[in-house]
C-alpha positions as CSV (number, residue, x, y, z in Angstrom):
1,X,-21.8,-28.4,-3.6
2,X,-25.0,-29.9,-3.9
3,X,-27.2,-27.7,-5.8
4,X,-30.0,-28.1,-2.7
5,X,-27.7,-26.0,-0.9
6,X,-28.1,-22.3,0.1
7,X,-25.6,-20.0,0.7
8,X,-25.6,-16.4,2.5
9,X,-23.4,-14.1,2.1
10,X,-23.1,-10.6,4.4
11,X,-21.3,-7.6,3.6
12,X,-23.2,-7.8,0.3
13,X,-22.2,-4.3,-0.4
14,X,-18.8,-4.7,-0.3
15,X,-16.1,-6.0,-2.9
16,X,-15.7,-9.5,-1.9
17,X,-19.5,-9.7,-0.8
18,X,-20.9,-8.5,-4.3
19,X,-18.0,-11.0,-6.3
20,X,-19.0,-13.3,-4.1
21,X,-22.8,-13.3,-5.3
22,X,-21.9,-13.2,-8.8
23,X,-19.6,-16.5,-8.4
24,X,-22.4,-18.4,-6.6
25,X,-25.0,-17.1,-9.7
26,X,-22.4,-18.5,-12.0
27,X,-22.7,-21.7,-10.4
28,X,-26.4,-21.7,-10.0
29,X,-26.3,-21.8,-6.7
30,X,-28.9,-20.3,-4.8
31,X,-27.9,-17.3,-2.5
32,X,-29.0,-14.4,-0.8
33,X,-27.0,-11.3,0.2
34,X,-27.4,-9.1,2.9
35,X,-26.0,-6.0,4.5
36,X,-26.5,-3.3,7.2
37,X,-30.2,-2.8,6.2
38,X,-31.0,-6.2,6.6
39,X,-30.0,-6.9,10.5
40,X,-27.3,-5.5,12.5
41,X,-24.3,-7.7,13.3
42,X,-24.3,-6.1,16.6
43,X,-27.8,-7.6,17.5
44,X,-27.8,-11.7,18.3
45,X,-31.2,-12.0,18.3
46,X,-32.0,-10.6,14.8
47,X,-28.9,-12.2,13.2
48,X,-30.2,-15.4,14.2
49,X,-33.5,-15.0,13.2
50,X,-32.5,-13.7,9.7
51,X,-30.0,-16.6,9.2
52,X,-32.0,-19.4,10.9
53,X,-35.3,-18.0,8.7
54,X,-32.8,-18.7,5.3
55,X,-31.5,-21.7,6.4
56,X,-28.5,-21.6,4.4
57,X,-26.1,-24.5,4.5
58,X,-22.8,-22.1,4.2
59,X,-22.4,-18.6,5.6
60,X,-19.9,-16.7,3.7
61,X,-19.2,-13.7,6.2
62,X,-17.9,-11.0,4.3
63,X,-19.0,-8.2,6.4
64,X,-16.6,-6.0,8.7
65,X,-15.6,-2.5,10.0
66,X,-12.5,-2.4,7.8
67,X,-11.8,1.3,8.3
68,X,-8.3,0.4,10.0
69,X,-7.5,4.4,11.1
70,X,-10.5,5.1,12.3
71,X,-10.7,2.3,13.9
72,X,-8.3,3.2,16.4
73,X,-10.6,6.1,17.5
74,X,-14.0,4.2,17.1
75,X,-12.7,1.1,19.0
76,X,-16.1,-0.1,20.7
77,X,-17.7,-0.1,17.4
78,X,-14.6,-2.2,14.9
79,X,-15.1,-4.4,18.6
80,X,-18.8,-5.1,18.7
81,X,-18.8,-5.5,14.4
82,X,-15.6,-7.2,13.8
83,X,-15.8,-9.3,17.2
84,X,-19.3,-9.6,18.9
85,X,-21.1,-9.5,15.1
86,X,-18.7,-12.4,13.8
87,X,-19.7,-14.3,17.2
88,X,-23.6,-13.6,16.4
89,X,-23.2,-15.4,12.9
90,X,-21.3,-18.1,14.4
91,X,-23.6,-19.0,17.0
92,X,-25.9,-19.0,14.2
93,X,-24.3,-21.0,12.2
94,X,-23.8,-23.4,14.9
95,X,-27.7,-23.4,15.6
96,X,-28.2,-24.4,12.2
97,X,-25.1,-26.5,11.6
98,X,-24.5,-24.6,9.0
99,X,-20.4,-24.5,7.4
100,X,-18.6,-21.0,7.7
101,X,-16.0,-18.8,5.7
102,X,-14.9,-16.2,7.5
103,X,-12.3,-13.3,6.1
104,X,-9.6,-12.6,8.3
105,X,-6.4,-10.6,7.3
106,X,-2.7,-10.4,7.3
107,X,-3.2,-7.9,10.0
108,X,-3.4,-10.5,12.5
109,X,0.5,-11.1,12.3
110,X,2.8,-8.6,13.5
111,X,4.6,-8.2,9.7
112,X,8.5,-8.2,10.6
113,X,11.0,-9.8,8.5
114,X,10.9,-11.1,4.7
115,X,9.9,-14.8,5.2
116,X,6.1,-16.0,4.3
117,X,3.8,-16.3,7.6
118,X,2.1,-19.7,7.7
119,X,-1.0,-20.0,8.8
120,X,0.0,-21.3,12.3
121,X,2.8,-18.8,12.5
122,X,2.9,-16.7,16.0
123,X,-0.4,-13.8,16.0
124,X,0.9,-10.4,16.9
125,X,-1.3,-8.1,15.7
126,X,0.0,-4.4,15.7
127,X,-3.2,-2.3,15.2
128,X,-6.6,-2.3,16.8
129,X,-8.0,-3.3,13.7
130,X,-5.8,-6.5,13.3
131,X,-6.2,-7.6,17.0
132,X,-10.4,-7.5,16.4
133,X,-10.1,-9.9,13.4
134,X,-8.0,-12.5,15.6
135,X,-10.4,-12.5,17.8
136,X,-13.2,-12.7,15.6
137,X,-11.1,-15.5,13.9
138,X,-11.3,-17.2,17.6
139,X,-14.6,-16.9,18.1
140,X,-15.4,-18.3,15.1
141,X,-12.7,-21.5,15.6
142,X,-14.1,-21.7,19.3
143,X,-17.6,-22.4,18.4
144,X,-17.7,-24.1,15.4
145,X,-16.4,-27.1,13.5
146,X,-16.7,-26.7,9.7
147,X,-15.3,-23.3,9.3
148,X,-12.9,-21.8,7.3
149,X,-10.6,-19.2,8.2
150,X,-9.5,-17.5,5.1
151,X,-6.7,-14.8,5.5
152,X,-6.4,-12.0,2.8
153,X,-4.5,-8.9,1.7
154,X,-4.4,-5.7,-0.2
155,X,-8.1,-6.3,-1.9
156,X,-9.4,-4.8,-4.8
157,X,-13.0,-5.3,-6.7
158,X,-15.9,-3.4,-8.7
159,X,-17.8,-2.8,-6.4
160,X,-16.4,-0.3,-3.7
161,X,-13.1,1.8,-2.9
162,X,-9.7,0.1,-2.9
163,X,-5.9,1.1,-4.1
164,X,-6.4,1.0,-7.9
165,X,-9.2,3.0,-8.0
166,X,-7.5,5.6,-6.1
167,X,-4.2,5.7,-8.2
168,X,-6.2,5.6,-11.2
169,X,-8.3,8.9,-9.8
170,X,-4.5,10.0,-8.7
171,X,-3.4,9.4,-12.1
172,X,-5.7,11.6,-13.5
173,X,-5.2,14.6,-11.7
174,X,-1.4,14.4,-10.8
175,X,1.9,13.9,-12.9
176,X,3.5,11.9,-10.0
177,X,2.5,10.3,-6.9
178,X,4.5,9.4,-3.7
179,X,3.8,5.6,-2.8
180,X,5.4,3.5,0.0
181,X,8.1,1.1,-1.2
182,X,9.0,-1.2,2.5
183,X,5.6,-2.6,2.8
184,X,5.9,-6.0,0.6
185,X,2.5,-8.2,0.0
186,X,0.0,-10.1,-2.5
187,X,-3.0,-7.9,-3.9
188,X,-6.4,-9.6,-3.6
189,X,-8.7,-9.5,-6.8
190,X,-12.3,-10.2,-5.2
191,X,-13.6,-12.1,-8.5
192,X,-10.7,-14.5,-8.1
193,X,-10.7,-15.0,-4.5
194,X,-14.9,-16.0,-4.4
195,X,-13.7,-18.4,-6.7
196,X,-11.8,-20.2,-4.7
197,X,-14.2,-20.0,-1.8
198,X,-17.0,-21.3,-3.8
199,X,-14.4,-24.1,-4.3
200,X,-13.7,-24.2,-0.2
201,X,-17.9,-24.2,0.7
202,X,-17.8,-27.3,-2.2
203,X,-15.4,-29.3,0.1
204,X,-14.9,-30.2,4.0
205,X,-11.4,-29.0,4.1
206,X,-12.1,-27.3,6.7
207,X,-9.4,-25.1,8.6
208,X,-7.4,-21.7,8.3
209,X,-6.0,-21.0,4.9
210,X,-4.0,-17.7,3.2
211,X,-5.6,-16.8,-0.2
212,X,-4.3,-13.6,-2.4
213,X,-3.2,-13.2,-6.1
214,X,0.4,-14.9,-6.8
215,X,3.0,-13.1,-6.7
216,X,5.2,-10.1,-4.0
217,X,5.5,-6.5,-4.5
218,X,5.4,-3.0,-2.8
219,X,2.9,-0.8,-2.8
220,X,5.0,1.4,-5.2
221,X,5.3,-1.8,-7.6
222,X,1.5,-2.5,-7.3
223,X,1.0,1.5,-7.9
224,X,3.7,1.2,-10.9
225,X,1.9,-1.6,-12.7
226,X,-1.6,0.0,-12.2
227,X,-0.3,3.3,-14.2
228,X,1.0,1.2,-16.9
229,X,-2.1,-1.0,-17.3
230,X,-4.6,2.0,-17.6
231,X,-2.1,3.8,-19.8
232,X,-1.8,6.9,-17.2
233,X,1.1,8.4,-17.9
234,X,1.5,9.7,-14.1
235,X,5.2,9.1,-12.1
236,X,5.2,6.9,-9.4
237,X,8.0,7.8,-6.7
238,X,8.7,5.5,-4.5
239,X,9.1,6.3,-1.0
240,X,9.6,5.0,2.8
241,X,6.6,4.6,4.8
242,X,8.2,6.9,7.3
243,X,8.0,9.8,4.6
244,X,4.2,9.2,5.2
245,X,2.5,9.8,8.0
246,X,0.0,7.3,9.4
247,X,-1.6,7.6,12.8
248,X,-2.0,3.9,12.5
249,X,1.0,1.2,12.0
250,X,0.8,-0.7,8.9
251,X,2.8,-4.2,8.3
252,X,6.1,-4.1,6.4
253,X,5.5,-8.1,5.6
254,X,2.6,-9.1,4.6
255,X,3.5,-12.3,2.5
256,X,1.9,-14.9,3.6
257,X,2.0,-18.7,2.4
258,X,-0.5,-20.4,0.5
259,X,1.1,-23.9,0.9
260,X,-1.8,-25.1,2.7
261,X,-4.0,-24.6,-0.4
262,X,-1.8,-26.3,-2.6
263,X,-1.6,-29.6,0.6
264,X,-5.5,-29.5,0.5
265,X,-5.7,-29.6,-3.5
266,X,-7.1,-26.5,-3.9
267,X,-6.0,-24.4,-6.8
268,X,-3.8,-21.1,-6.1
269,X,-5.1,-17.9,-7.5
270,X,-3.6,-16.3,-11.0
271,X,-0.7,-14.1,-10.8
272,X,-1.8,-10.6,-9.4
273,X,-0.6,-9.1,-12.8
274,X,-2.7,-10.9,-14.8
275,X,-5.7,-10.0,-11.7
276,X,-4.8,-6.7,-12.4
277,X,-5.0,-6.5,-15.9
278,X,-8.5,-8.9,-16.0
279,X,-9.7,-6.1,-13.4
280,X,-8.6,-2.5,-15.5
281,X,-10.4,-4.2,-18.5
282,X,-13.5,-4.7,-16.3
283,X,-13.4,-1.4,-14.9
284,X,-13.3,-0.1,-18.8
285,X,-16.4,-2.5,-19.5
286,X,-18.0,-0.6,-17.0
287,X,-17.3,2.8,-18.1
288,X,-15.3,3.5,-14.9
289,X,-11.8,4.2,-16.2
């Protein structure tokens, strides 16, 4: 990336948005971060004149309505953030000519079987949540050219709520907790993943790609491994999601492939035990576990 170029970043607030900003520091590369204070998604007119202002050459579009049960009750507004704001900073981008990442999910696919889904491999989102990010993902593929689509799973950072930080509060409190063993996937460690995207904005390899931590396991694995790390000495118990009710429906499969990052020479992500272990030492440094 040439060190002339600027890079935005929305969602600032978030976990991948605030990892994200620290990556590009690390680099020296100049950014700016922005959230809901800034502009609203929702409004075209002022997300263009905020991003067009910066001029950024990359737009790293953090930035959603990720609440996926309430989203089936709020559906207008996960529609007009998730679809019509991801549109608004594509047209900008596109005004500008400007490249764009934008972070989908493993929602998108319906999450039957064991196999890996492939990037390509049939959409069939089963919540409301999941269907908005598709179509965000196609408006973002239907206006512009240098974008990356960049899919992602069970995420967890500093800065914000996620699963570790709740089993960790869990752990605390409780001498065992019940945690769903038949939904399989790859956690998501924010610091690595904006890594690899600062690697992605470096590069025209341009297209959709799968990015998490290496490695399968269940929830109740994840939960397992978490305890351990931190030294809690509270009982996981695994259990079947349909021991735990959830007005929303949640992928069993969630593995997804990351051969295409490997075809395109970009390097996969550490093991999501070692992501875990970097991350519980961080939250320590912080004075948060």
């Amino acid at each position: 990336m040439s060190v002339e170029m600027k890079v935005l970043v929305t969602g600032v607030k978030g976990q991948l948005g605030y990892d994200m900003i620290r990556r590009l520091n690390e680099r020296g590369i100049e950014c700016r971060g922005v959230d809901l204070e800034d502009f609203d998604l929702t409004d075209r007119d002022a997300v263009m004149k905020a991003i067009t202002d910066y001029a950024p050459g990359a737009v790293v579009h953090c930035a959603a309505y990720t609440a996926v049960d309430k989203a089936e009750e709020m559906q207008d507004v996960c529609r007009a953030v998730n679809v019509g704001g991801t549109r608004n900073v594509a047209l900008a981008c596109r005004a500008i000519g400007a490249k764009m990442v934008y972070l989908s999910t493993d929602y998108v696919f319906e999450g039957k079987g064991t196999e890996p889904f492939e990037p390509d491999s049939p959409k069939k989102p089963i919540n409301f949540y999941g269907l908005t990010k598709l179509l965000g993902e196609n408006e973002v593929s239907g206006l512009l050219n240098k974008y990356f689509i960049v899919r992602i799973s069970w995420v967890f950072g500093l800065n914000g709520k996620n699963f570790v930080k709740t089993m960790l509060r869990l752990g605390k409190e409780k001498e065992s907790v019940n945690v769903v063993n038949d939904q399989i996937g790859s956690p998501t460690y924010t610091y690595d993943l904006a890594a690899l995207l600062c690697d992605m904005l470096e590069s025209e390899k341009y297209g959709v790609y799968h990015a998490t931590n290496e490695g399968f396991c269940a929830w109740s694995d994840f939960a397992a491994a978490i305890m351990k790390e931190s030294g809690l000495p509270c009982r996981v118990n695994p259990i079947p999601s349909s021991e735990y009710p959830s007005k929303t429906a949640r992928p069993e499969n969630s593995r997804m492939s990351k051969q295409k990052l490997l075809d395109a020479g970009f390097a996969l992500l550490p093991t999501w035990q070692d992501a875990l272990h970097r991350y519980v030492q961080e939250l320590r440094q912080a004075g948060e576990l």
